[in-house]
C-alpha positions as CSV (number, residue, x, y, z in Angstrom):
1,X,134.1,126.5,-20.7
2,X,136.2,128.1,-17.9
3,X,137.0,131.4,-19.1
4,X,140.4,133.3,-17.9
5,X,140.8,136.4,-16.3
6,X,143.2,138.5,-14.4
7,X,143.5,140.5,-11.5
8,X,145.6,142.7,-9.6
9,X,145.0,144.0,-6.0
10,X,146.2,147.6,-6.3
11,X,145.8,148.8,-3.0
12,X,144.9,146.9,0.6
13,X,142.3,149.3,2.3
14,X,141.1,147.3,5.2
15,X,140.7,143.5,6.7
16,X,136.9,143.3,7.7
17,X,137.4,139.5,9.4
18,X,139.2,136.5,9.2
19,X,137.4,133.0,9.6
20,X,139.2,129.9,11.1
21,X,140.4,129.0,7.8
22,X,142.7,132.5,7.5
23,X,139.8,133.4,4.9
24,X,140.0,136.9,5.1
25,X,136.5,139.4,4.1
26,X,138.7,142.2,2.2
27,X,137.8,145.7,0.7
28,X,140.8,146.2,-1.6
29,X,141.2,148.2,-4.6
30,X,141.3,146.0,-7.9
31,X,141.9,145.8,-11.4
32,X,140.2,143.0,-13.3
33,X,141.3,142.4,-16.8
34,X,144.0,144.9,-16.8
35,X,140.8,147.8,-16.4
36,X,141.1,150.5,-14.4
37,X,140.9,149.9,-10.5
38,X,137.2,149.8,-8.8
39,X,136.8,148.9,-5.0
40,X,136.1,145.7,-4.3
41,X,134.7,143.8,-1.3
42,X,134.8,139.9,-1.3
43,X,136.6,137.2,1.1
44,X,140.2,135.9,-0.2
45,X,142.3,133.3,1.1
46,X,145.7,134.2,2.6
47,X,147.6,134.1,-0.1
48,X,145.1,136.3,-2.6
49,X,144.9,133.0,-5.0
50,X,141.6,132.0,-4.4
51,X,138.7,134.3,-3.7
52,X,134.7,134.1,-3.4
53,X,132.0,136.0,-4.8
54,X,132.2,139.8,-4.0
55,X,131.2,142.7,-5.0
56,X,132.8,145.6,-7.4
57,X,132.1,149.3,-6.9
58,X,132.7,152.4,-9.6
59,X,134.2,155.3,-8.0
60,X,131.0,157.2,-8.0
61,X,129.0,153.7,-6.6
62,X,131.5,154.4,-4.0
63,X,130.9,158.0,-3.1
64,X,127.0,156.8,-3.3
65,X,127.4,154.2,-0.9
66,X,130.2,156.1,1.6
67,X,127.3,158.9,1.8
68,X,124.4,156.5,2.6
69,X,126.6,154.9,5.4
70,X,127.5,158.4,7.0
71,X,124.1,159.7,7.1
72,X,122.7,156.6,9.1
């Protein structure tokens, strides 16, 4: 069984690529559920009503990860 959930993309940080299809790879700021906002990287089509698997970051993932990728 197909269970329901809800989202809201809070904030638009950046467009990573776009396929031929206007799939877009997105790192946007969502809340899922009505929980607070994490960032979020996954691809979404155009109009943000479909989406594919993707990952979801805490805020302190996110510092992790923004440190890792500056020290390289």
């Amino acid at each position: 069984m197909k269970q329901e959930f809800s989202y809201e993309i809070v904030e638009e940080i950046a467009i990573l690529s776009e396929n031929t299809q206007g799939w877009r790879k997105e790192f946007n700021l969502v809340s899922w559920n009505g929980r607070p906002p994490k960032f979020d990287l996954r691809d979404w089509s155009a109009d943000h009503e479909k989406m594919g698997k993707g990952i979801t970051l805490t805020n302190e993932e996110f510092d992790i990860l923004s440190k890792a990728i500056k020290s390289m």
